[in-house]
C-alpha positions in Angstrom: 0.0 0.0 0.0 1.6 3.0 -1.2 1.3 6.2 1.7 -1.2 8.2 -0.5 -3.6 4.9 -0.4 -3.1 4.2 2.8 -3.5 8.3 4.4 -7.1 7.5 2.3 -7.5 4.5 4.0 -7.1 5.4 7.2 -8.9 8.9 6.7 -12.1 7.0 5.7 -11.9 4.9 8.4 -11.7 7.4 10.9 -14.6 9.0 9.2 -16.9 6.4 10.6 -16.0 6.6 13.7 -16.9 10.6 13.7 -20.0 10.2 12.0 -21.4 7.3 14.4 -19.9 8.9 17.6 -21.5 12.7 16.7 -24.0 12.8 18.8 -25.8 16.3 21.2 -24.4 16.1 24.7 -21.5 13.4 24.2 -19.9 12.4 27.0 -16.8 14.4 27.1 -13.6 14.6 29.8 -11.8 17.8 30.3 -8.1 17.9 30.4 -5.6 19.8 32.3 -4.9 22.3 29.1 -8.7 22.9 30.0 -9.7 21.9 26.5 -12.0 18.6 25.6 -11.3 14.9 24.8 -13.9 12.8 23.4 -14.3 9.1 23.0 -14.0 9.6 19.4 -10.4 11.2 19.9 -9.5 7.3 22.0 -11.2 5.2 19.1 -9.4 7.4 16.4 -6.3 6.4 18.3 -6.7 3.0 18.7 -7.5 2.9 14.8 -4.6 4.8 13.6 -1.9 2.3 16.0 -4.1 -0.6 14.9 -3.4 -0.3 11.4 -0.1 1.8 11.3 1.4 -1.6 13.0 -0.6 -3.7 10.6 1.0 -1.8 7.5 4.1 0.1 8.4 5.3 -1.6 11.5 8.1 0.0 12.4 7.3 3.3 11.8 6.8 5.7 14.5 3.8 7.4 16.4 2.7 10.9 17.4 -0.6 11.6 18.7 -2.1 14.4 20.2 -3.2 13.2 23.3 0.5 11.8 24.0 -0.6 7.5 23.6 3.0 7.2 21.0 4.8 4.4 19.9 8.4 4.9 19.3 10.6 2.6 17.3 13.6 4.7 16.4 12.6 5.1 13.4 13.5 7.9 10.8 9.5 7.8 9.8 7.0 9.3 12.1 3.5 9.5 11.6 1.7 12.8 13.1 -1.6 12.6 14.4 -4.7 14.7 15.2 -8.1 12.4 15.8 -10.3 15.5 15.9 -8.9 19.0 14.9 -11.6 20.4 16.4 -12.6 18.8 19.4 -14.7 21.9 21.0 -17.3 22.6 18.4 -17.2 18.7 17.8 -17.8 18.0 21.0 -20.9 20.6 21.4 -22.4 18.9 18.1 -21.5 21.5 15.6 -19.9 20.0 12.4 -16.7 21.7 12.1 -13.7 19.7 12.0 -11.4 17.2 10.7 -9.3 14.1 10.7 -5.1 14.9 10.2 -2.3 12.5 9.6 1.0 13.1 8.1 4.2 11.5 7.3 7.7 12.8 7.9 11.2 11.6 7.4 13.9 12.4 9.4 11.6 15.5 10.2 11.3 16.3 6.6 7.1 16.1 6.0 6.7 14.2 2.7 2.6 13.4 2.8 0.1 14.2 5.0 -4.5 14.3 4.8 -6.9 16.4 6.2 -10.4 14.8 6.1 -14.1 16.6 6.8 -16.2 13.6 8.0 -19.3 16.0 7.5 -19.1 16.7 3.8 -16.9 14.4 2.9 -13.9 16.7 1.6 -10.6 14.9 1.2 -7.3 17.1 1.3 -4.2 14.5 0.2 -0.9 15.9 -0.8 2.4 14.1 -1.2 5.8 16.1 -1.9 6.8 16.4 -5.4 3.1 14.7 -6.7 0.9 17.5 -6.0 -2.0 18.6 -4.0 -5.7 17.6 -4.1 -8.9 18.1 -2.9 -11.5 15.1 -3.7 -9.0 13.6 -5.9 -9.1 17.1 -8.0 -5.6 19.0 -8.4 -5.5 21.7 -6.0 -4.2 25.5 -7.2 -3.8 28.3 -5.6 -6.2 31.5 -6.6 -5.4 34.3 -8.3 -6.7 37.2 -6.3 -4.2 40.3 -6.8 -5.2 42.4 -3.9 -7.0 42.7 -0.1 -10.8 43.5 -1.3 -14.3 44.0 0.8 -15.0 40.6 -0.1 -12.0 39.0 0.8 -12.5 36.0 3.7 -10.0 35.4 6.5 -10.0 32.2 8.7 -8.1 32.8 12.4 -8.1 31.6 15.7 -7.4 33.1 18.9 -5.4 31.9 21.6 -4.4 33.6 25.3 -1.0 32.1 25.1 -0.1 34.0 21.9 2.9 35.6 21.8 1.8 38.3 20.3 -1.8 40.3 20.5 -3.3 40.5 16.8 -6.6 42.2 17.8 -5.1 45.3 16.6 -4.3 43.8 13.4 -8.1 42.6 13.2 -8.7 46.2 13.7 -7.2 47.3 11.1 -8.1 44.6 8.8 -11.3 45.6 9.4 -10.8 48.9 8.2 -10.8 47.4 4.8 -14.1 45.8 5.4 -12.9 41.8 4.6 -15.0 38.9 6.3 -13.7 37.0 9.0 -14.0 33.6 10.0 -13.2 31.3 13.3 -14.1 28.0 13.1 -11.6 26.3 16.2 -10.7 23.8 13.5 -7.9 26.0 11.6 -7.3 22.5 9.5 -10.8 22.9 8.5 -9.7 26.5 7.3 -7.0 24.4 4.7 -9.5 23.1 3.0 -11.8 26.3 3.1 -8.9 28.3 1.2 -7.8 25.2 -1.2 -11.5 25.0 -2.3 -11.3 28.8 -3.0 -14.0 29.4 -0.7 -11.3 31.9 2.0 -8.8 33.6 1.0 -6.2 33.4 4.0 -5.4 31.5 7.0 -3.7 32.7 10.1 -2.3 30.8 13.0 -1.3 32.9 16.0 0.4 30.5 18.1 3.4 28.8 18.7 3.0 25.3 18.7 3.2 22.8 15.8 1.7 19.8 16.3 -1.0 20.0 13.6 1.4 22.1 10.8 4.1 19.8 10.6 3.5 18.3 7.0 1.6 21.9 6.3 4.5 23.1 4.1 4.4 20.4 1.8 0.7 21.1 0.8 1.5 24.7 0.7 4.7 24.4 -2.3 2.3 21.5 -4.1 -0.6 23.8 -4.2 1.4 26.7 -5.0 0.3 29.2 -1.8 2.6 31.4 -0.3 3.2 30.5 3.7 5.7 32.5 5.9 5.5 33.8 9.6 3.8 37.5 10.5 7.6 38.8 9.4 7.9 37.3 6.4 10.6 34.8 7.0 10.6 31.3 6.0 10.2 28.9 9.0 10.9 25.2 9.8 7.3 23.3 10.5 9.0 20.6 13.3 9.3 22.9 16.2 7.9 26.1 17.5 6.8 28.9 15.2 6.4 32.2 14.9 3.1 31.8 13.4 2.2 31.7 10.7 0.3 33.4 7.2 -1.0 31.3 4.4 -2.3 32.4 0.9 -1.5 33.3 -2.6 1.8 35.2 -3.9 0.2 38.2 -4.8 -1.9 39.3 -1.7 0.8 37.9 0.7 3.1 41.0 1.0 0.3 43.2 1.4 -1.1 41.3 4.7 1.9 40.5 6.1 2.9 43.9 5.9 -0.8 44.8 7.6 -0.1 42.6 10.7 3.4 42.7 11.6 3.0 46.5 12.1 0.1 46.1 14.3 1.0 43.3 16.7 
């Protein structure tokens, strides 16, 4: 099974586990982060050991809520069960499956799946991005209009505060949108449907095969300076979307953070 067939796989698997276990009021435990864990989030990782020793036993394990396997292996497979646990958890349909592969820390394939809709994000480096099996390239906007759409999230532990540069985005009258799933955001802005994601925290965790999908799909992806970063350790946020509107943002947030 090659790694694009078996990131499918996998992602359709866990798909039936969030669709059976989507339920009003599900039983949820809160952890000491203060955010939610479902029993979705346990069966997703019992799935994703299950079959990653089945297939690819010697690989290695990263998982979200800290149940790894290590074998000293130069592969390491990155998981989130549920990007997305707080609106999944209070039964609104915003969220999404994520696995990726690195090597030696280098990302080289990675998914993102929306159990609600069914949209499939796969990419693999140097064999291009897609979206429902459907090559995904970047848009061609040319400039920050009125009806340009934004996807953030907020966090209290952010190193910097980028209200102000909400404020002044606002100014130029674009929409906004915060869906606590900022995966579900990827494949918001590779259907064309936002224009620009921002991720104003530090930590990794979900973004580490991120930079792959961005150079096969063509967008544009820096931190709020507009330096390049490495995706397998803390970062300095980050800004994703296309060449030509990328200056122009970054430019609007680093000087009002």
């Amino acid at each position: 099974m090659t790694y694009l067939e078996f990131l499918e796989y996998i992602a359709k698997k866990a798909w039936r586990i969030m669709r059976k276990n989507f339920w009003l009021k599900m039983q949820k435990e809160i952890k000491s982060d203060n955010t939610p864990v479902t029993i979705t989030d346990k069966k997703i990782n019992s799935l994703v050991i299950k079959e990653l020793k089945k297939y690819f036993p010697t690989h290695d394990l990263l998982w979200e809520e800290e149940s790894n396997f290590k074998n000293n292996s130069d592969y390491l497979w990155v998981c989130d069960p549920v990007d997305g646990t707080i609106p999944f958890s209070c039964w609104f349909p915003i969220s999404t499956f994520s696995l990726a592969l690195v090597y030696k820390w280098e990302p080289i394939a990675g998914v993102i799946y929306d159990p609600f809709f069914k949209r499939l994000l796969i990419w693999e480096k140097w064999k291009w991005a897609f979206l429902n099996w459907e090559r995904v390239f970047v848009n061609n906007h040319n400039k920050i209009w009125p009806t340009t759409i934004m996807s953030w999230e907020f966090f209290s532990t952010a190193k910097y505060d980028f209200l102000p540069a909400i404020s002044k985005l606002r100014d130029k009258r674009i929409k906004f949108f915060k869906f606590s799933s900022v995966l579900y955001g990827w494949i918001m802005l590779c259907a064309w449907e936002i224009d620009w994601v921002i991720f104003p925290n530090s930590f990794t965790h979900d973004w580490v095969s991120l930079k792959i999908l961005v150079e096969e799909a063509w967008w544009k992806m820096t931190d709020v300076f507009w330096n390049e970063q490495r995706y397998d350790r803390d970062i300095n946020w980050y800004i994703a979307t296309n060449w030509k509107i990328h200056d122009e943002l970054v430019e609007i947030v680093k000087n009002n953070i």
